[in-house]
TORTIMI-223024 format. One record per atom (N, C-alpha, C, O): atom name; x, y, z. Coordinates in Angstrom, 2 decimals, padded with zeros to 5 digits. Layout:
REM TORTIMI-223024
- CA / X / Y / Z
...
//
This chain:
REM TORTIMI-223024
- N / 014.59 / 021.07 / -001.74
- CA / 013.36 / 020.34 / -002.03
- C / 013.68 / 019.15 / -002.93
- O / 014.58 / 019.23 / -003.77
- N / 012.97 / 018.08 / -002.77
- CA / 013.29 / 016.52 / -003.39
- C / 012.62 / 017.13 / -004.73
- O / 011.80 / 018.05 / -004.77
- N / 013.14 / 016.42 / -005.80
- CA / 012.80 / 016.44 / -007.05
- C / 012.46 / 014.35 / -007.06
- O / 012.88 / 013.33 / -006.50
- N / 011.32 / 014.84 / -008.25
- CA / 010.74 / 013.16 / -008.42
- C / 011.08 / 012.56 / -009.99
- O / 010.66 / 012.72 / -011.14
- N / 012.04 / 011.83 / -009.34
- CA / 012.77 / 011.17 / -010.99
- C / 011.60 / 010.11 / -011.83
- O / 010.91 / 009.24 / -011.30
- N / 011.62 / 010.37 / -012.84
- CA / 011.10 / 009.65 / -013.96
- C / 012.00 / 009.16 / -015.03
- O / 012.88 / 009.81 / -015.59
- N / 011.68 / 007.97 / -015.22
- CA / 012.82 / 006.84 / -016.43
- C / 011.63 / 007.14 / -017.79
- O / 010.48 / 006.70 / -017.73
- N / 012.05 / 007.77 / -018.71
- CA / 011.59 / 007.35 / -020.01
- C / 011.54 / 006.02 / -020.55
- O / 012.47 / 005.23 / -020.36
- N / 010.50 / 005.72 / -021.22
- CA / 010.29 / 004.37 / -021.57
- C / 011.89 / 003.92 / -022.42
- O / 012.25 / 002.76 / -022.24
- N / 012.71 / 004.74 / -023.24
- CA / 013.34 / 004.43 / -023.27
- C / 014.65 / 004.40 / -022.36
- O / 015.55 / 003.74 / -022.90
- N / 014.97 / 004.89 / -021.22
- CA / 016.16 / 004.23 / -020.21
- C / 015.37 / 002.95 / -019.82
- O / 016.09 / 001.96 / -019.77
- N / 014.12 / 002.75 / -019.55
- CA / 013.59 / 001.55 / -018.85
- C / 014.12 / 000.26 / -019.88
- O / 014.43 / -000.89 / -019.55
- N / 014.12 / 000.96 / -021.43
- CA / 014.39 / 000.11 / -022.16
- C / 016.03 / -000.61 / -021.80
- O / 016.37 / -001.76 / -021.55
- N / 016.86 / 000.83 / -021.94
- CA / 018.22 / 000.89 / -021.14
- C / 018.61 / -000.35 / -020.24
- O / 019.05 / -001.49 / -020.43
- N / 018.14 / 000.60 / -018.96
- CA / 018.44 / -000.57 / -017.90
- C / 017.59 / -002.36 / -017.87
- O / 017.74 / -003.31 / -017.10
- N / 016.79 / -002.17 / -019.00
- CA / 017.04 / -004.14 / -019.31
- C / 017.79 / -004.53 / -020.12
- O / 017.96 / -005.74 / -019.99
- N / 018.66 / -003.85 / -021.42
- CA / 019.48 / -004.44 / -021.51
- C / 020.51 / -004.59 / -021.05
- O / 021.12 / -005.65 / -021.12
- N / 020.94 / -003.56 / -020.45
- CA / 022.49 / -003.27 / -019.82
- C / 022.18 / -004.59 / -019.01
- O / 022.77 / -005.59 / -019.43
- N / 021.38 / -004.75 / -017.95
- CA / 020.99 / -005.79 / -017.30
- C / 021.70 / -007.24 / -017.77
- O / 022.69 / -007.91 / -017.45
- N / 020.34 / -007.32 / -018.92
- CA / 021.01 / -008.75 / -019.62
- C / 022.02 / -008.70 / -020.33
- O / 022.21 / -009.79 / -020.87
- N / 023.00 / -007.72 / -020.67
- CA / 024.03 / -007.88 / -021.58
- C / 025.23 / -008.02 / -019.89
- O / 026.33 / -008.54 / -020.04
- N / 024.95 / -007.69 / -018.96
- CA / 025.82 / -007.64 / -018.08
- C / 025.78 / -008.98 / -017.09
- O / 026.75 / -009.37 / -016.45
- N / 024.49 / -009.60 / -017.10
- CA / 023.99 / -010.68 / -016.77
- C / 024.28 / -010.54 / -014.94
- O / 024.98 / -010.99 / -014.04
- N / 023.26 / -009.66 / -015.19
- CA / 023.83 / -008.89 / -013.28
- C / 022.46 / -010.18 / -012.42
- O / 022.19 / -010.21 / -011.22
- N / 022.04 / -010.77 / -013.15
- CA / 021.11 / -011.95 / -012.13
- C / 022.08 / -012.90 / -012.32
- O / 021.49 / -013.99 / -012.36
- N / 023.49 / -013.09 / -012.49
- CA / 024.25 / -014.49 / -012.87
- C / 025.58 / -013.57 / -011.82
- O / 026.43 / -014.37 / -011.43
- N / 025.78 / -012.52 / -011.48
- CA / 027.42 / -012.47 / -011.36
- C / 027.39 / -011.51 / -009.84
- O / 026.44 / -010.72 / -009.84
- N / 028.00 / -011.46 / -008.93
- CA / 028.17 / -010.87 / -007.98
- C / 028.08 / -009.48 / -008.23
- O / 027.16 / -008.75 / -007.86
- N / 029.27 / -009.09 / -008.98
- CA / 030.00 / -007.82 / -009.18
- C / 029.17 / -007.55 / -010.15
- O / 029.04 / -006.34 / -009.92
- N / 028.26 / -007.81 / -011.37
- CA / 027.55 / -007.32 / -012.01
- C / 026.26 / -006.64 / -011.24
- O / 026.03 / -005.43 / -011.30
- N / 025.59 / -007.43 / -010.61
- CA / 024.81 / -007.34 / -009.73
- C / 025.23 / -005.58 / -008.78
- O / 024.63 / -004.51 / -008.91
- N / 026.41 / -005.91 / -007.92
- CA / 027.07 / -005.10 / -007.36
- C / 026.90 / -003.47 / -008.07
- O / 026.37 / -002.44 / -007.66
- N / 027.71 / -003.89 / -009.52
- CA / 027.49 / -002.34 / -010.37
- C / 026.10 / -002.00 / -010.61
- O / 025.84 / -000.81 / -010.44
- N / 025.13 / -002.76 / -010.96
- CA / 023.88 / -002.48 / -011.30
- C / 023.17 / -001.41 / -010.37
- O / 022.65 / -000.35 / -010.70
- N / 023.35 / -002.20 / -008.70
- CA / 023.29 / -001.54 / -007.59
- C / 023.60 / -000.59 / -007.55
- O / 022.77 / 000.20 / -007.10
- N / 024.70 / -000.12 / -007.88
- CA / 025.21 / 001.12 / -007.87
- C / 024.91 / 001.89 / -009.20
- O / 025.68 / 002.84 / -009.32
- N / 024.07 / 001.78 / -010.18
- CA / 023.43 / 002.39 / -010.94
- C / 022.04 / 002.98 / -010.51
- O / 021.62 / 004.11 / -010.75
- N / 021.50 / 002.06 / -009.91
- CA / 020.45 / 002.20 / -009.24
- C / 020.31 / 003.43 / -008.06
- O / 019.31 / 004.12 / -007.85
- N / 021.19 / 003.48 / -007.59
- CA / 021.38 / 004.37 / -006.42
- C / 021.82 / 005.77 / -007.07
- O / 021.06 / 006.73 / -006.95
- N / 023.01 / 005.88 / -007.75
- CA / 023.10 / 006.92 / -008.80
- C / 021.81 / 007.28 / -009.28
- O / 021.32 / 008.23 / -008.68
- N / 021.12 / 006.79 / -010.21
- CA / 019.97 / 007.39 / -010.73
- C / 019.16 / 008.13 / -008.89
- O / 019.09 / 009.30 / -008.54
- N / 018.82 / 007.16 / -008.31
- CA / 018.44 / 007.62 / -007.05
- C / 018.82 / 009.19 / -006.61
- O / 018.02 / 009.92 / -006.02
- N / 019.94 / 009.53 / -006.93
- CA / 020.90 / 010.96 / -006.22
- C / 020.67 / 011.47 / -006.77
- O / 021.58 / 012.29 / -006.88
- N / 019.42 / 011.83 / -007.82
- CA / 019.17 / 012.64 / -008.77
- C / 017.77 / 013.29 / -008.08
- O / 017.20 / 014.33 / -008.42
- N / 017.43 / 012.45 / -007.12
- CA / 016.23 / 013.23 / -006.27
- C / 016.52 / 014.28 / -005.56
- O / 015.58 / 015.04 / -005.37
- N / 017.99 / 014.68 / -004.92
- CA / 018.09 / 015.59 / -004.23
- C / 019.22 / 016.58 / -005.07
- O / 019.23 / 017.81 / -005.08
- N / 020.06 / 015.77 / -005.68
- CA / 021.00 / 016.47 / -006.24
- C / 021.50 / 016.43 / -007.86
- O / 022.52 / 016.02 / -008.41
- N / 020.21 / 017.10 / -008.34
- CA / 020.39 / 016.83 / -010.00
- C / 021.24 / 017.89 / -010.44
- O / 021.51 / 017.79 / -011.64
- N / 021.81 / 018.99 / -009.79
- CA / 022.36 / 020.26 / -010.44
- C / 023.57 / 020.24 / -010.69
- O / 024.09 / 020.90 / -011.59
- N / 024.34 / 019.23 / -009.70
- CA / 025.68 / 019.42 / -009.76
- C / 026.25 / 018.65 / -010.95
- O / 027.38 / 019.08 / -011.22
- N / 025.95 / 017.85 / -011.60
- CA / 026.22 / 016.59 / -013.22
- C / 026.15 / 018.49 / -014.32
- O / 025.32 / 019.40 / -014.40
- N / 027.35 / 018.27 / -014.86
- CA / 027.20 / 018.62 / -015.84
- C / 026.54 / 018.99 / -017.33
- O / 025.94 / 018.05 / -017.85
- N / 026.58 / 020.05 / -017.97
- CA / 025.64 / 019.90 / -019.57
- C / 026.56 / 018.99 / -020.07
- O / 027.78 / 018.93 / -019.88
- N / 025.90 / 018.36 / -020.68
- CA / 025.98 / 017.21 / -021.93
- C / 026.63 / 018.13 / -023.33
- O / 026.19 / 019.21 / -023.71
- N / 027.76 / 017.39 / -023.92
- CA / 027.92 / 018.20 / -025.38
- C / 026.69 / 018.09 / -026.08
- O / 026.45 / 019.13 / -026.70
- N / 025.68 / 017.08 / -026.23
- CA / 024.78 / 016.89 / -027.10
- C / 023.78 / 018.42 / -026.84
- O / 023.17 / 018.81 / -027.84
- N / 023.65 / 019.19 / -025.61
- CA / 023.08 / 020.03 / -025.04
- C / 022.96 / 021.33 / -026.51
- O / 021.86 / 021.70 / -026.92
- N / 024.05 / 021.76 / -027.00
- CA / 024.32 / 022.49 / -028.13
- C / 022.83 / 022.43 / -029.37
- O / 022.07 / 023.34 / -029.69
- N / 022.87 / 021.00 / -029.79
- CA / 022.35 / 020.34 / -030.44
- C / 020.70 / 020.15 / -030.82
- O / 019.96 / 020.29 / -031.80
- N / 020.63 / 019.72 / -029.28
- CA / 019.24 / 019.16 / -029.16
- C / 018.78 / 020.41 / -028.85
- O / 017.63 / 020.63 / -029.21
- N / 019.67 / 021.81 / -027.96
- CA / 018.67 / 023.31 / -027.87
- C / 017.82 / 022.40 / -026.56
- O / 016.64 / 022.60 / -026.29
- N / 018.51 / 021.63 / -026.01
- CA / 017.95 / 021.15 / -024.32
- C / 018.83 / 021.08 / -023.56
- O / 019.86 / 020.61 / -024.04
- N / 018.87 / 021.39 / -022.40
- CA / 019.33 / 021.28 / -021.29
- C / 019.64 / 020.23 / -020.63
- O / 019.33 / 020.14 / -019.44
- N / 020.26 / 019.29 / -021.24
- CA / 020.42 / 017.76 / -021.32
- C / 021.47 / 017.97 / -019.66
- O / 021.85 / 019.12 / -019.44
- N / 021.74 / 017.20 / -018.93
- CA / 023.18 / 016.76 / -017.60
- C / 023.30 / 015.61 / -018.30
- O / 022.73 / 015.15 / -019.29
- N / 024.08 / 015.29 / -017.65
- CA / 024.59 / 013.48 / -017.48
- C / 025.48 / 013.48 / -016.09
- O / 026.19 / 014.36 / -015.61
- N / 025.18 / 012.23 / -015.66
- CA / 025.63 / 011.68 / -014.08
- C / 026.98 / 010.52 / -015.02
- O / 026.97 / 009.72 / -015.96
- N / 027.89 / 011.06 / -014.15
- CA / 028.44 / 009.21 / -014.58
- C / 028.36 / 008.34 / -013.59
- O / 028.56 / 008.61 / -012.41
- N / 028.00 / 007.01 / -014.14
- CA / 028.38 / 005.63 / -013.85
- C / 028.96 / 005.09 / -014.59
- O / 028.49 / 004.78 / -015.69
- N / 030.37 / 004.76 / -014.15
- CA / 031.29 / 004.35 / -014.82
- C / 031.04 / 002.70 / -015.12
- O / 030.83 / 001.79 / -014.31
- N / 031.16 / 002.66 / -016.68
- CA / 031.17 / 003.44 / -017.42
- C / 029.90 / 003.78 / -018.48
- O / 030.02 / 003.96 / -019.70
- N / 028.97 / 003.82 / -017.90
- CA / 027.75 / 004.67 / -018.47
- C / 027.46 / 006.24 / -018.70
- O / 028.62 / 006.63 / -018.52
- N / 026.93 / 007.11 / -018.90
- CA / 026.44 / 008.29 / -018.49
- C / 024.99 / 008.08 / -018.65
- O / 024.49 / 007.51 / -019.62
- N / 024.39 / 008.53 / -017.69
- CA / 022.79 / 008.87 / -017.35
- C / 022.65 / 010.47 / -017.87
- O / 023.14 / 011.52 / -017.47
- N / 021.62 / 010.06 / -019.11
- CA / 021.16 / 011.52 / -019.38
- C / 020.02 / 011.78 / -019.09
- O / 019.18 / 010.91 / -019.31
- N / 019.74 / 012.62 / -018.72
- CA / 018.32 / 013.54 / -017.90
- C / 018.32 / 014.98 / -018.46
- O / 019.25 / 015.48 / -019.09
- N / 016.78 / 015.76 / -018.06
- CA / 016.93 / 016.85 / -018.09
- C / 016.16 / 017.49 / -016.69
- O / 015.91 / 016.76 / -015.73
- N / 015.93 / 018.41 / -016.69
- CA / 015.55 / 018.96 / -015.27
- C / 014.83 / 019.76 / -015.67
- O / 015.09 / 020.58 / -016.54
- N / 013.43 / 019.57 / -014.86
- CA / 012.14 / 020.82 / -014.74
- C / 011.91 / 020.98 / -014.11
- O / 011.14 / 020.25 / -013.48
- N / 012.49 / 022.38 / -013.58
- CA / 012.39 / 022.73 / -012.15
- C / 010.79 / 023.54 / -011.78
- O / 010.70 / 024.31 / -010.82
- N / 010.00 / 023.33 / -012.40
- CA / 008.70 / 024.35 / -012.26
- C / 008.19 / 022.87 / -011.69
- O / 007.92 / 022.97 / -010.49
- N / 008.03 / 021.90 / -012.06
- CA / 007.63 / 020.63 / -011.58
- C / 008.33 / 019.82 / -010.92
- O / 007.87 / 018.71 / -010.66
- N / 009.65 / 020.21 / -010.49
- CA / 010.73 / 019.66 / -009.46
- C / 010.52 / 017.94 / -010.39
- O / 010.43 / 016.91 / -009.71
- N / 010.49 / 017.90 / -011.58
- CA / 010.66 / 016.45 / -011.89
- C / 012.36 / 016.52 / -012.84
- O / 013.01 / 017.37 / -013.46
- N / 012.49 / 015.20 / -012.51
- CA / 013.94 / 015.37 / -013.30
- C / 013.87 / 013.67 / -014.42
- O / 014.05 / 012.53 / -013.99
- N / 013.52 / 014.12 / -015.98
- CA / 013.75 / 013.22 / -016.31
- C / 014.73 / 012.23 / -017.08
- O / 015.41 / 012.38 / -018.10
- N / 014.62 / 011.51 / -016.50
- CA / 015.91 / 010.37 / -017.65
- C / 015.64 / 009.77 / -019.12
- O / 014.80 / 009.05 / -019.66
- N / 016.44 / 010.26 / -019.37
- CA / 016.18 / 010.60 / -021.36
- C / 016.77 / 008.34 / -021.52
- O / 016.21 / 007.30 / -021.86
- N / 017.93 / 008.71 / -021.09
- CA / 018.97 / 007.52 / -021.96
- C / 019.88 / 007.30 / -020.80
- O / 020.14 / 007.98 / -019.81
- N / 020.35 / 006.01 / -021.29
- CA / 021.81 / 005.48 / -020.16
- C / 022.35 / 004.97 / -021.49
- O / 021.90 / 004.20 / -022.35
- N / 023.67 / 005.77 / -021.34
- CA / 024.05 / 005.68 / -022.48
- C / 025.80 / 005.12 / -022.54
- O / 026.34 / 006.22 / -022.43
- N / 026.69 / 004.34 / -022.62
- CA / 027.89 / 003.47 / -022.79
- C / 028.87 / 005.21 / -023.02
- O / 028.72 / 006.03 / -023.93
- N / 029.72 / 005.26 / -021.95
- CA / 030.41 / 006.64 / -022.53
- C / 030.89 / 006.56 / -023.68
- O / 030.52 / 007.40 / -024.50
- N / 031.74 / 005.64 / -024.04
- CA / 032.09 / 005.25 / -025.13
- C / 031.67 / 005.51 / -027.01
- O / 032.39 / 005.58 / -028.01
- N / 029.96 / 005.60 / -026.77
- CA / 029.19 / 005.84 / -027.87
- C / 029.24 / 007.08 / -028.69
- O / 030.11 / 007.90 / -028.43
- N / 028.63 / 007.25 / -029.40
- CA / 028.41 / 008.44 / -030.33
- C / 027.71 / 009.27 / -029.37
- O / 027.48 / 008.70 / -028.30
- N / 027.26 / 010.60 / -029.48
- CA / 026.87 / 011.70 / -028.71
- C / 024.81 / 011.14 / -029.11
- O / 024.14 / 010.86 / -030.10
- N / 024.64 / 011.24 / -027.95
- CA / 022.87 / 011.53 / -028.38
- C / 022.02 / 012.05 / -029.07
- O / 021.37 / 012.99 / -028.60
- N / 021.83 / 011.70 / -030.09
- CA / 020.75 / 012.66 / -030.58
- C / 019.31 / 012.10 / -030.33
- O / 018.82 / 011.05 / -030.73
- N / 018.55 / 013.46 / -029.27
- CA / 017.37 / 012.88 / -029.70
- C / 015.98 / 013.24 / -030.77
- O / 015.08 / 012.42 / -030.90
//
C-alpha cells in the first residue's frame, strides 16, 4: 500500500536552501542532483522501510530512518496507522546528529 509523504515546514525550509546554496536554477548538474533528490524523497511513497534508524533515533525516543542522497540524508519518520511518512530534515551527512 502507497504511503503519502509530507515535507515539514522545516525540510520545505531545507530544500530552498540547498536549492539556492547549490544554485540548481544556474547549473546543469545541480539541477540534475536536485532531480534526483526529488525523486528520492518520492521512493518514500512505496518504500519507506528499507532506509535505516538514524543514530539520533536513541535520543529523540523516535523512530527517526534516513534515505541517502549523496551527500544529504533525508530524515523522516513513519506512521503506519495513517500510512503517512513524514520528513523531519534534509540534512548535509557531514553535520552534527539531529536533535529535534
Amino acid at each position: 500500500m502507497a504511503y503519502h509523504v509530507e515535507l515539514s515546514i522545516r525540510a520545505e525550509q531545507d530544500i530552498n536552501y540547498i536549492t539556492e546554496r547549490i544554485s540548481a536554477d544556474d547549473s546543469v548538474a545541480a539541477s540534475r542532483w536536485f532531480d534526483g533528490l526529488e525523486k528520492a524523497i518520492n521512493t518514500l511513497e512505496t518504500f519507506p522501510r528499507p532506509c535505516p534508524i538514524t543514530p539520533e533515533s536513541k535520543k529523540t525516543k523516535r523512530g527517526l530512518r534516513h534515505l541517502l542522497h549523496n551527500p544529504m540524508r533525508i530524515i523522516y519518520e513513519i506512521d503506519e496507522a495513517r500510512k503517512l511518512v513524514s520528513v523531519i530534515t534534509i540534512r548535509h551527512s557531514a553535520m552534527d546528529e539531529f536533535i529535534s
